[in-house]
C-alpha positions in Angstrom: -108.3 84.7 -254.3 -107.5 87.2 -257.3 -106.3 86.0 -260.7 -102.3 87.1 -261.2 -102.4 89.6 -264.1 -99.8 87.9 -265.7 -100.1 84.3 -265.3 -99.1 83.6 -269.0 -95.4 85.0 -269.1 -92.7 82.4 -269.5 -90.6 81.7 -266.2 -87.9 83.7 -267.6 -89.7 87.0 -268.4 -91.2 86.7 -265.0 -87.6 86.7 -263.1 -86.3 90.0 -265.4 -89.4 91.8 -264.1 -89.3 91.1 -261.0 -86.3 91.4 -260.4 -86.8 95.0 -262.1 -89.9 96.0 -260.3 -88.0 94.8 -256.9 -84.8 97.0 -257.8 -87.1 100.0 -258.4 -89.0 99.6 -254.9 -86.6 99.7 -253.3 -84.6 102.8 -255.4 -87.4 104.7 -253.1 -84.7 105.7 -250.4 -86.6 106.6 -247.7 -83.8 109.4 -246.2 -84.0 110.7 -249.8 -87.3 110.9 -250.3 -88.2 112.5 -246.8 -85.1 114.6 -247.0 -86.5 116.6 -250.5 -89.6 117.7 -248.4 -86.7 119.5 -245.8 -84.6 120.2 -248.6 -82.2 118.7 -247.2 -79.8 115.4 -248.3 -78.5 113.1 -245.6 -75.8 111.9 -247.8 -74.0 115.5 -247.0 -74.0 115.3 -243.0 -72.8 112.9 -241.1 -71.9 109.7 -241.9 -72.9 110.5 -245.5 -74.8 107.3 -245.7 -78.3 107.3 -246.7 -79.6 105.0 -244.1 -82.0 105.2 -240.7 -78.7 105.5 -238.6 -77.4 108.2 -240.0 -80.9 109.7 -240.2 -81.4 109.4 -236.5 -77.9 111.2 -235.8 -78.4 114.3 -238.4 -82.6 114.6 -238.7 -84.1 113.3 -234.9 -86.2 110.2 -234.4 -89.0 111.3 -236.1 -87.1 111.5 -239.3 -85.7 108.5 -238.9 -88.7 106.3 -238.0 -90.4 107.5 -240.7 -87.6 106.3 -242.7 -87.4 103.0 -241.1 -90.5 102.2 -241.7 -90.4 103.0 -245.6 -87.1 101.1 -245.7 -88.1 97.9 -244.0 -92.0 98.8 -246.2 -90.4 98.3 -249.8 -88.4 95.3 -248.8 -91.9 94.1 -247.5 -94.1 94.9 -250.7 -91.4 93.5 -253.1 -91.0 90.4 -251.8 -95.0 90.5 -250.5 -96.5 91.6 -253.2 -94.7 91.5 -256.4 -94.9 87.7 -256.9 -98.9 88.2 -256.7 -98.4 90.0 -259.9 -97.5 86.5 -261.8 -98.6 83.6 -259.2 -101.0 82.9 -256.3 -99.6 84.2 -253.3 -98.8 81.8 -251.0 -97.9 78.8 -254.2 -94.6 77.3 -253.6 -93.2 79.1 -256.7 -94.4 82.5 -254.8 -92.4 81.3 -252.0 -89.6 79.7 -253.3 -88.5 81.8 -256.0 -89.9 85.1 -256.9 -90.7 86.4 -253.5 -86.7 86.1 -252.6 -85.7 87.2 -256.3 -87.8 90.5 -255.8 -86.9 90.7 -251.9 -82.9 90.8 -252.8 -83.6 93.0 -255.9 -84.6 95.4 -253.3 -81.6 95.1 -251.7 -79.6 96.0 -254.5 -82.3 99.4 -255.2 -81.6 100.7 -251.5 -77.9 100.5 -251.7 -77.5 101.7 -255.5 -80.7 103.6 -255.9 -81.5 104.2 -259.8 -83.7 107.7 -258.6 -80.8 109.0 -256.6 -77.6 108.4 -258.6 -76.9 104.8 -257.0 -75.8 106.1 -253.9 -77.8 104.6 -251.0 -77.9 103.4 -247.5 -77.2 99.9 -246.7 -79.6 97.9 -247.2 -80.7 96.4 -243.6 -84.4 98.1 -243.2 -85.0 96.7 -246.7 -83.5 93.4 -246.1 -85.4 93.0 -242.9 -88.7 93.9 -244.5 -88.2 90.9 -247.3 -87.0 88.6 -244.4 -90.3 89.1 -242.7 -91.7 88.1 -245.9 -89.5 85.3 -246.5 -88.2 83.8 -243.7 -90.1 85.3 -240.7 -89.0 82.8 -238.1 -85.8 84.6 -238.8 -86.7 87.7 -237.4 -86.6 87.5 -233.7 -83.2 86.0 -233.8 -81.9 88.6 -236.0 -83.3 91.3 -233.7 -82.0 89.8 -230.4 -78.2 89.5 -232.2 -78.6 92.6 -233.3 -79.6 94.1 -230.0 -77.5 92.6 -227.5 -74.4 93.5 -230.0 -75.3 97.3 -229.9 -75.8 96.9 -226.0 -72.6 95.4 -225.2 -70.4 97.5 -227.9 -72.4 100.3 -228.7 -71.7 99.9 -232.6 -74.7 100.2 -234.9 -72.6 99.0 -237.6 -71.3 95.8 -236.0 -74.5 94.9 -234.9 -76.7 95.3 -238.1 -73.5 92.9 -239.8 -73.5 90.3 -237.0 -78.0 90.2 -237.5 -77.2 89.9 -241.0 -74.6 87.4 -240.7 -77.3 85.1 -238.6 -79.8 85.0 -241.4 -77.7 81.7 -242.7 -78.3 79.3 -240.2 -81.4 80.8 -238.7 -82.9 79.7 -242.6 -81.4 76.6 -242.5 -83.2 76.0 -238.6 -86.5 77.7 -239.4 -87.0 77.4 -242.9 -88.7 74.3 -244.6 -87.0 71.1 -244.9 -85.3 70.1 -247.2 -84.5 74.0 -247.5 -84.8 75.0 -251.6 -82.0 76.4 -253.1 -82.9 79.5 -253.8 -83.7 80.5 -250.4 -80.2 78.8 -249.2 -78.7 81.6 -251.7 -81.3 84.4 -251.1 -79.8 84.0 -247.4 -75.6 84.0 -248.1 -76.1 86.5 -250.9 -78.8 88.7 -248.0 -75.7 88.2 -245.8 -72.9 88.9 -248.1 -74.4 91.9 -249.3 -74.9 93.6 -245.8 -71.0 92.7 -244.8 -70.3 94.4 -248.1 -72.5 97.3 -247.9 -70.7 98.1 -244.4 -67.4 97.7 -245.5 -66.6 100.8 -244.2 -67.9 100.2 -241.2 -65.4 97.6 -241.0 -62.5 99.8 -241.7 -63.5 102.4 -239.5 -64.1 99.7 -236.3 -60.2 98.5 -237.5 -58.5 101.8 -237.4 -60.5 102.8 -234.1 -62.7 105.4 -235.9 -66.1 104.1 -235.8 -69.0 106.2 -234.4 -70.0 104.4 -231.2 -73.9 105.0 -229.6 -73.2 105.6 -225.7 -75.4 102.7 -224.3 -75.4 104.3 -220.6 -78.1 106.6 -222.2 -80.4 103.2 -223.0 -80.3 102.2 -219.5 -80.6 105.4 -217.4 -80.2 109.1 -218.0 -77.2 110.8 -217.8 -76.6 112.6 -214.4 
């Protein structure tokens, strides 16, 4: 195995940059990014939110895949491969503490992106892509909440704050035991952070307002 390039750095000098390498992964908005080479910015149609939803709904699936996929790819390198930068991948401190330090710092870059004047999506593709990373065994249960909620209700919204939501006790179940603090706060402040990031979603679902997927179209076509 390679040799970290900075295995000399005091603990705390290693946190500040990670957590600033982390932050500026995932300031590459993938909506934004993809969007300059049609020259056009999500953030004006639609939804206005810089996100794979609201990329699907304005750009096609296309678009928005490949958007997905650089979302959930950041998370995935920050929390992946930023901690090989100062430990062994794979060493508990890699685990523990800078691999969900860089994966939530990636959070924060998608939502308030520095390279495109802090106004992002909302964070889920990124947050997925660290919780592969982090807590993997997570995953599955995350995706069935978040599916069967968008196939009963039809709200992308709801769903992607309900998958969120089930990140704390799904890290608590599949995590190791006794679970380390800072992935027992990684997970509330992952959580927290989504229900925040939607907040509007909230409002909207409250006054009756939200934009709703018709599900009929999963199952069949329309006649």
């Amino acid at each position: 195995m390679m040799t970290p390039w900075l295995t000399e750095v005091s603990p705390w000098v290693q946190w500040i940059l990670i957590a600033t390498l982390g932050y500026l992964f995932g300031s590459v908005s993938g909506s934004l990014l993809l969007g300059k080479f049609k020259s056009v910015d999500i953030r004006t149609t639609g939804s206005g939110n810089a996100g794979g939803t609201n990329a699907f709904r304005t750009q096609g699936w296309r678009f928005a895949l490949a958007v997905v996929v650089i979302d959930i790819g950041k998370g995935t390198l920050a929390a992946g491969l930023l901690p090989w930068l100062f430990v062994q991948l794979g060493s508990q401190q890699a685990v523990t503490v800078l691999a969900p330090l860089a994966g939530f710092a990636a959070i924060l870059g998608h939502i308030w992106p520095i390279f495109f004047g802090f106004r992002g999506g909302k964070g889920a593709g990124t947050a997925v892509g660290a919780v592969a990373v982090i807590a993997p065994g997570s995953i599955l249960p995350m995706f069935v909440v978040w599916l069967i909620t968008l196939l009963a209700t039809g709200y992308v919204g709801l769903a992607t704050i309900f998958a969120g939501l089930i990140l704390v006790p799904t890290m608590w179940w599949f995590g190791p035991t006794p679970l380390p603090a800072s992935l027992a706060t990684f997970a509330i402040a992952t959580a927290a952070l989504i229900v925040f990031a939607h907040r509007s979603n909230i409002a909207r679902l409250m006054n009756g307002t939200e934009n709703r997927f018709n599900t009929q179209k999963i199952w069949r076509r329309e006649k």
